[in-house]
C-alpha positions in Angstrom: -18.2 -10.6 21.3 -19.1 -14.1 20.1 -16.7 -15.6 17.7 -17.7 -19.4 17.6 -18.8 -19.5 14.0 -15.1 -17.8 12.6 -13.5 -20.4 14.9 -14.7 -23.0 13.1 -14.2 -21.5 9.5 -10.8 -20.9 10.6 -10.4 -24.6 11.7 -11.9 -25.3 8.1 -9.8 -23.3 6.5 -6.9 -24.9 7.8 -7.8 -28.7 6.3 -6.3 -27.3 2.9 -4.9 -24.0 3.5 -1.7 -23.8 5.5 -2.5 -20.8 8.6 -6.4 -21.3 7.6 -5.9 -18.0 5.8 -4.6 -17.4 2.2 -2.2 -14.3 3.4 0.3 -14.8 6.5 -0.4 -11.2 7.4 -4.2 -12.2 8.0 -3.2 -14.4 10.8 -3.8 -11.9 13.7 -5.7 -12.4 16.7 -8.8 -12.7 17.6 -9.4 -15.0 14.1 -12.1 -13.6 12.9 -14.1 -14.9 9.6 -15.7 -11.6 7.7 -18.4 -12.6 5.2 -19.8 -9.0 3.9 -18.7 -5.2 3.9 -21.4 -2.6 3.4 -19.5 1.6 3.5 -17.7 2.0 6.5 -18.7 -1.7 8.3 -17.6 -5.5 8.3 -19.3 -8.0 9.7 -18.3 -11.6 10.6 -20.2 -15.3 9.8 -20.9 -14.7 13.6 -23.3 -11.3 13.1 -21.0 -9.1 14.7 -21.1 -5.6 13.1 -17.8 -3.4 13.5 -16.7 0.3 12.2 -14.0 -0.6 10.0 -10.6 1.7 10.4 -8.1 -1.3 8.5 -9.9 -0.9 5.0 -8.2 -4.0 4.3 -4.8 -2.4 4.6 -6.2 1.0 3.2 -7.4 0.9 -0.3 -11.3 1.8 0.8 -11.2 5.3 0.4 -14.6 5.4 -0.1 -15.7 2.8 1.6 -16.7 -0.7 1.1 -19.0 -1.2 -1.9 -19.2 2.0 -3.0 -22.0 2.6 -5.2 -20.6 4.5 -7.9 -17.2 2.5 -7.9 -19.8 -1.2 -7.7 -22.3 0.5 -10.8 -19.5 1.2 -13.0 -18.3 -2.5 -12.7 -21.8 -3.8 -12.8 -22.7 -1.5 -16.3 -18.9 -3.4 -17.4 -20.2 -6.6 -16.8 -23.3 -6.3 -18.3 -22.3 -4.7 -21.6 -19.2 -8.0 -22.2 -16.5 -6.9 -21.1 -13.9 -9.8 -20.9 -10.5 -10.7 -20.9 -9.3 -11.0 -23.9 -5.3 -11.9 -23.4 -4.4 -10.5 -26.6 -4.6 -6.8 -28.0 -5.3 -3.9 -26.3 -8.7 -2.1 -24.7 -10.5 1.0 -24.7 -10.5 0.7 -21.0 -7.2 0.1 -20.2 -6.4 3.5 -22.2 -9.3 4.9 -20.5 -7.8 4.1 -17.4 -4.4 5.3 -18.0 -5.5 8.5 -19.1 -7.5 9.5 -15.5 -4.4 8.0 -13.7 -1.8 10.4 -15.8 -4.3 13.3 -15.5 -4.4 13.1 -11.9 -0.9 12.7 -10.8 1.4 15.6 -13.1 4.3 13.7 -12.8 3.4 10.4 -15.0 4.0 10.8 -18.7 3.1 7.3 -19.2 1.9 4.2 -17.1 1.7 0.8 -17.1 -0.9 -1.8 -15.0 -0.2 -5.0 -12.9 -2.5 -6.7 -10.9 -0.7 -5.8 -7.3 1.7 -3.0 -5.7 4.6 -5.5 -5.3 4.2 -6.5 -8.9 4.5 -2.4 -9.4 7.4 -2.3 -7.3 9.0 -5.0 -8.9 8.9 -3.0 -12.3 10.0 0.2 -10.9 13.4 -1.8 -9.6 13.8 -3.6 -13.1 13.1 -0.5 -14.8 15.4 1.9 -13.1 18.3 -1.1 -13.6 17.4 -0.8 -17.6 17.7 2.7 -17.8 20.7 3.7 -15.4 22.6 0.6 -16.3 23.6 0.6 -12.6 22.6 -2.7 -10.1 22.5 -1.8 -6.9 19.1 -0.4 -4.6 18.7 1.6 -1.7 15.5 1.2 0.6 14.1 2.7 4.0 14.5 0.5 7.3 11.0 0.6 8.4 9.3 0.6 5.0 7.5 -2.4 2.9 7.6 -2.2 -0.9 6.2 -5.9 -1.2 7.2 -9.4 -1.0 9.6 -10.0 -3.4 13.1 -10.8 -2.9 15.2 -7.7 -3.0 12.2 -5.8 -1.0 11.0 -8.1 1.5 13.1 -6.9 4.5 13.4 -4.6 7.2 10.0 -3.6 8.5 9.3 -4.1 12.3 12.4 -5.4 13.1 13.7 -6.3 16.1 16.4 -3.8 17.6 18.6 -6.7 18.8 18.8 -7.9 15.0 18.7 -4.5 13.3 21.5 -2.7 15.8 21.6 1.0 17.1 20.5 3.6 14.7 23.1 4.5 12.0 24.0 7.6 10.0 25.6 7.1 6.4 25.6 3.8 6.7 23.6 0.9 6.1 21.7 -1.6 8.6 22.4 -5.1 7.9 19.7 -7.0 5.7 17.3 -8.8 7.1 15.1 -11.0 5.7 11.2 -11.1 6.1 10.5 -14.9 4.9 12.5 -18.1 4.4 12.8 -19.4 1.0 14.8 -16.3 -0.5 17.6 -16.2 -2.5 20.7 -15.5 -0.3 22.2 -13.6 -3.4 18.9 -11.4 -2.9 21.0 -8.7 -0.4 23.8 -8.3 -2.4 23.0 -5.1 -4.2 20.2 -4.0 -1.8 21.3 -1.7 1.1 18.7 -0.7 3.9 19.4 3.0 5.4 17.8 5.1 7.7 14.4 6.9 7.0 14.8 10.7 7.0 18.6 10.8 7.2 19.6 12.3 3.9 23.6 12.1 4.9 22.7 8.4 4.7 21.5 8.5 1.7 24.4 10.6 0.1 26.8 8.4 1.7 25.2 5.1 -0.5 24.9 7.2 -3.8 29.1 8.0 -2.9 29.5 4.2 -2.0 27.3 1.9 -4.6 26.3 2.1 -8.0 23.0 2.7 -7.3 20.4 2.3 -9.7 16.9 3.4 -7.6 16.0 4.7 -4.2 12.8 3.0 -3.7 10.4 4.5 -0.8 7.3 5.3 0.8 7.3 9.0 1.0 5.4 8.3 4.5 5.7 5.0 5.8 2.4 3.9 6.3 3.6 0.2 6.8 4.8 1.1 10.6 2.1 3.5 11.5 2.1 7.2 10.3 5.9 8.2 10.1 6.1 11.2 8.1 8.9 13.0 6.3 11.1 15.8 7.9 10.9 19.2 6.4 13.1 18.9 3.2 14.1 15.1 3.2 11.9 14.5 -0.1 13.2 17.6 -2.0 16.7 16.5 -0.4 16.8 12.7 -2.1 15.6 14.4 -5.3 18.4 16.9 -5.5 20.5 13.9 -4.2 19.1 11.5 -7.2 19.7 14.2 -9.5 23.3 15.0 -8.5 23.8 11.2 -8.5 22.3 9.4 -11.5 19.9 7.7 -9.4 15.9 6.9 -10.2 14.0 8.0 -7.3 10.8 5.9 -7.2 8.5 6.8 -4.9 5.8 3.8 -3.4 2.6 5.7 -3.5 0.6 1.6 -2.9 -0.8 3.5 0.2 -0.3 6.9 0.1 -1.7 7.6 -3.3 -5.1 9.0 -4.1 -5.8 9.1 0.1 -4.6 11.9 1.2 -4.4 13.9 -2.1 -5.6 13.2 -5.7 -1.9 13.6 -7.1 -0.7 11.7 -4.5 1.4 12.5 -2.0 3.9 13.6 -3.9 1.7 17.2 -5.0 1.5 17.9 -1.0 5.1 17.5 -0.7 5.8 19.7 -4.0 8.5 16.5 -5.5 8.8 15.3 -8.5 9.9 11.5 -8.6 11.1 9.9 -11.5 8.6 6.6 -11.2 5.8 6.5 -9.3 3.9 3.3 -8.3 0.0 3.0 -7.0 -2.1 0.1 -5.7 -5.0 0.3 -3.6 -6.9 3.2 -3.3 -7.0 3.9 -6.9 -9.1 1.0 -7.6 -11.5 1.4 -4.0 -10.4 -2.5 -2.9 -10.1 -4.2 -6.6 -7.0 -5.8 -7.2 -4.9 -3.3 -9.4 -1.3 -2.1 -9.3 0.5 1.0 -11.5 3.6 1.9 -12.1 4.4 5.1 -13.8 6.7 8.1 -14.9 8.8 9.7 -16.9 8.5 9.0 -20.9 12.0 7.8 -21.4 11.8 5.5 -18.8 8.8 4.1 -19.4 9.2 3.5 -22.7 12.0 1.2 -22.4 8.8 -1.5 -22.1 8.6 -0.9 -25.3 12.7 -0.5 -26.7 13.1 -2.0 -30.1 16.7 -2.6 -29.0 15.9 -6.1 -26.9 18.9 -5.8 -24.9 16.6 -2.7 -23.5 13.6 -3.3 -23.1 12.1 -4.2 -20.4 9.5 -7.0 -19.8 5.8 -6.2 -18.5 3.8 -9.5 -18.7 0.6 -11.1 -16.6 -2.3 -12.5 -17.5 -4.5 -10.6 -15.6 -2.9 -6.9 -16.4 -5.6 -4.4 -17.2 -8.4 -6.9 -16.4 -11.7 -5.2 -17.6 -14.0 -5.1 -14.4 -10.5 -3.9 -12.7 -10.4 -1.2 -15.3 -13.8 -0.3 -15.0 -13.6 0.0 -11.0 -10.1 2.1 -11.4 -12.2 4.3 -13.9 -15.2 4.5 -11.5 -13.2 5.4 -8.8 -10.9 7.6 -9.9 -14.0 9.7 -12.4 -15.5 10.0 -8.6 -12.4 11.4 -7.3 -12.0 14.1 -10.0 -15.6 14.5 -9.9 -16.0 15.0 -5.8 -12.1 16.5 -5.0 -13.5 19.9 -3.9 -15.3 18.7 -1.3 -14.3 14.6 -0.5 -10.8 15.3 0.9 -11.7 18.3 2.9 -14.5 16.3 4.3 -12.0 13.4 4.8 -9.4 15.6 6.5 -11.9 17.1 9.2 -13.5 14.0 9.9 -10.1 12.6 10.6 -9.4 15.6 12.9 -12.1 15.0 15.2 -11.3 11.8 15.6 -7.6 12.5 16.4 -8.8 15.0 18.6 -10.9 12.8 20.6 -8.5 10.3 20.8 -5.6 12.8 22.3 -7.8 14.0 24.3 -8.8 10.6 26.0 -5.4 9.4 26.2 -4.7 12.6 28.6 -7.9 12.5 30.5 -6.8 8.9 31.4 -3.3 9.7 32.1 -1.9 8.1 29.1 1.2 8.9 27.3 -0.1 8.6 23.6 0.7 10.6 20.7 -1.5 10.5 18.0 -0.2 11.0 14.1 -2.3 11.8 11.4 -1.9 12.5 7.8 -5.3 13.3 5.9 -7.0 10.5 6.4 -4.5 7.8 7.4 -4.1 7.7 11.4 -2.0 5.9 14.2 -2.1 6.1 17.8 1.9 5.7 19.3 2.1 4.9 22.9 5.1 7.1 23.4 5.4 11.0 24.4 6.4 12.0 20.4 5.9 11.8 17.5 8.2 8.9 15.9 10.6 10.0 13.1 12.2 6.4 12.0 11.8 3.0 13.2 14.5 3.1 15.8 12.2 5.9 17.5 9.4 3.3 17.3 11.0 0.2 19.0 12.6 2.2 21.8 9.9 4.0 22.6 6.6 2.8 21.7 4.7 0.5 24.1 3.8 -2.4 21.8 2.3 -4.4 24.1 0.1 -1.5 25.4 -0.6 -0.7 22.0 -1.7 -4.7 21.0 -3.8 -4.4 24.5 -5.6 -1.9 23.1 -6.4 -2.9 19.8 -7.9 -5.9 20.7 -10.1 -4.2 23.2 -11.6 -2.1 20.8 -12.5 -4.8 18.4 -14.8 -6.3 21.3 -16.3 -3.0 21.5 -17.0 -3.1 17.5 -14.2 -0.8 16.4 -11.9 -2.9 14.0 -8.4 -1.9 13.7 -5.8 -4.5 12.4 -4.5 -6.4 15.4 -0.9 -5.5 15.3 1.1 -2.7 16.8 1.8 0.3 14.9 -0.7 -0.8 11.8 -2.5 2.3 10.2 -5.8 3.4 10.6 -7.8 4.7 7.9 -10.8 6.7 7.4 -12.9 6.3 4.8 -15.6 8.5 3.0 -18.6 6.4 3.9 -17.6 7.2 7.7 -19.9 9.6 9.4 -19.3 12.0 12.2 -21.9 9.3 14.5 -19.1 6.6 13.7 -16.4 8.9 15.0 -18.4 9.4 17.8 -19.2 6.0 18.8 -15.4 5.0 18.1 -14.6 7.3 20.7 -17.4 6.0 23.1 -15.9 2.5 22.5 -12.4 4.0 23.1 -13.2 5.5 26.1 -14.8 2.4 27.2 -11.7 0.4 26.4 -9.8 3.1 29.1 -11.5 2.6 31.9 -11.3 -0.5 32.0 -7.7 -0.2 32.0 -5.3 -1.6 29.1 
């Protein structure tokens, strides 16, 4: 494929902002400029038309532009709705309603304008109401970019050390520029190892286990049998909030979330993404007596929600279009999803072994990842010892010249979306198959 014209946007782009792109985790290779997004395609300022798996890290659940989700913000837009910056809206209760309906466990909810803005409240929160400082997240996970969160993702086994049970891996640090006091009460242990767990709750005075109940940031790494229920009998026994990062999980592989396939109850939930189909919304919700502390009359309480931007009408209105579709379509969308998923799992698996390729390929609804390794991975440590990155990063690229986009970097989810069709699975397997023999 031709990528001249994103070239020289790129090159553009870099006269006044820093990387030519305005997020460092959109400076992957090949550089590619997209101008327009129609269902389940992108194209690029160069013409080049590819079947979209990223869904700009996996809010598209149904697909770029929907129409419904697109019409609701258009009949918004048309009748006045604006910011306002003071007060309250019809919408933003409107909103909050759906959200609550749809996921049992949130008595009340409030809105920010990102996930790590969500995430951020779920930690302040959960300090406010346990009076306890101290948090405990999942090596392998990402719960956003600030401070006490940005850590421990793909990180090199040489910095992160041999895989530990109840104990903690040393923190490490995805950007420069943070706080060195930002580790002190946060403490990194090992995804589905509840022993670890118990052994922090016994050790720290810890306020909130923050996690992704699948973690979606490092492929498709999904929960043993019993670890969820296990960290809420754990939180219970403990004093501890368990706040469970539903930014990616939510709304795509359940309406509930997540949490209703796995049967647990968190204490806070929080939601990005998917629940808005690509606008720029974050939620973070839960029990009453938690949440409610945004509201203490007691200041040395309560807790502070603030932004601009929070509940912005047209956001509203695509979080109420979207989430009215979901309700409206459940029945039939996520089975739809699910087998659509399926076959192209299948196909995949059954490529990999036709071209004598040691692949294992996860799946979770609609949520997918291919793992150059001979198992399914449980934790991260299973990923970096096993997984072929470079294979993996071979292969990705190769299917993006064949017109398949998925995000450029090993172990990065795929996601399926309901403006796919079963002739775009098909093709995305012709292109796949075409990227085998050639070899990668």
């Amino acid at each position: 494929m031709e990528h001249t014209k994103s070239a020289e946007v790129f090159a553009a782009n870099r006269k006044r902002i820093p990387g030519g792109a305005v997020s460092v985790n959109r400076m992957v290779e090949p550089e590619i400029a997209f101008v327009r997004g129609q269902g389940a395609y992108l194209w690029d300022v160069d013409g080049n038309r590819y079947i979209d798996y990223h869904a700009a890290f996996a809010p598209y659940l149904l697909g770029h532009a929907d129409p419904d989700v697109e019409g609701a913000v258009q009949r918004a837009m048309a009748e006045g709705w604006t910011l306002s910056g003071s007060g309250t809206s019809p919408w933003e209760g409107q909103a909050a309603e759906l959200l609550c309906r749809c996921v049992p466990s949130l008595d009340k909810v409030q809105f920010a304008t990102t996930g790590s803005e969500a995430t951020y409240h779920a930690l302040r929160l959960s300090r406010a109401f346990t009076g306890k400082t101290d948090i405990v997240v999942m090596q392998g996970g990402y719960n956003g970019w600030h401070d006490e969160v940005a850590c421990n993702v793909m990180t090199p086994l040489e910095q992160v050390g041999p895989r530990v049970s109840r104990g903690e891996y040393p923190f490490l640090p995805l950007t420069a520029g943070m706080s060195p006091e930002a580790a002190r009460h946060v403490h990194v242990l090992n995804f589905n190892d509840l022993d670890a767990v118990e052994w922090a709750f016994q050790n720290y005075p810890v306020a909130c286990l923050l996690t992704e109940p699948i973690l979606q940031n490092i492929g498709v790494v999904k929960p043993q049998m019993g670890y969820l229920q296990g960290i809420r009998e754990l939180c219970d026994r403990y004093g501890v909030v368990m706040a469970l990062d539903e930014v990616k999980t939510g709304f795509r592989h359940a309406l509930g979330g997540y949490q209703s396939l796995a049967g647990v109850r968190p204490d806070l939930s929080v939601f990005g993404k998917a629940i808005a189909n690509g606008y720029p919304l974050g939620a973070i919700g839960g029990k009453a007596e938690i949440m409610n502390l945004f509201e203490d009359p007691d200041p040395k309480r309560r807790v502070l929600i603030s932004g601009t931007y929070n509940g912005h009408p047209l956001v509203m209105a695509a979080a109420i279009g979207t989430m009215e579709k979901l309700i409206r379509e459940e029945a039939t969308l996520y089975p739809r999803l699910d087998a659509m998923t399926a076959e192209l799992t299948s196909g995949l698996e059954s490529l990999f072994r036709d071209y004598g390729i040691t692949a294992t390929v996860v799946r979770q609804g609609s949520a997918f990842c291919a793992y150059f390794m001979d198992h399914a991975p449980t934790d991260w440590h299973d990923i970096a010892e096993h997984h072929d990155m470079a294979r993996d990063l071979r292969y990705r690229r190769a299917l993006i010249e064949q017109g398949v986009y998925q995000f450029p970097l090993p172990t990065k989810q795929g996601s399926v979306s309901a403006a796919h069709s079963p002739e775009d699975i098909a093709r995305t397997l012709e292109a796949t198959e075409t990227v085998l023999k050639a070899g990668i």
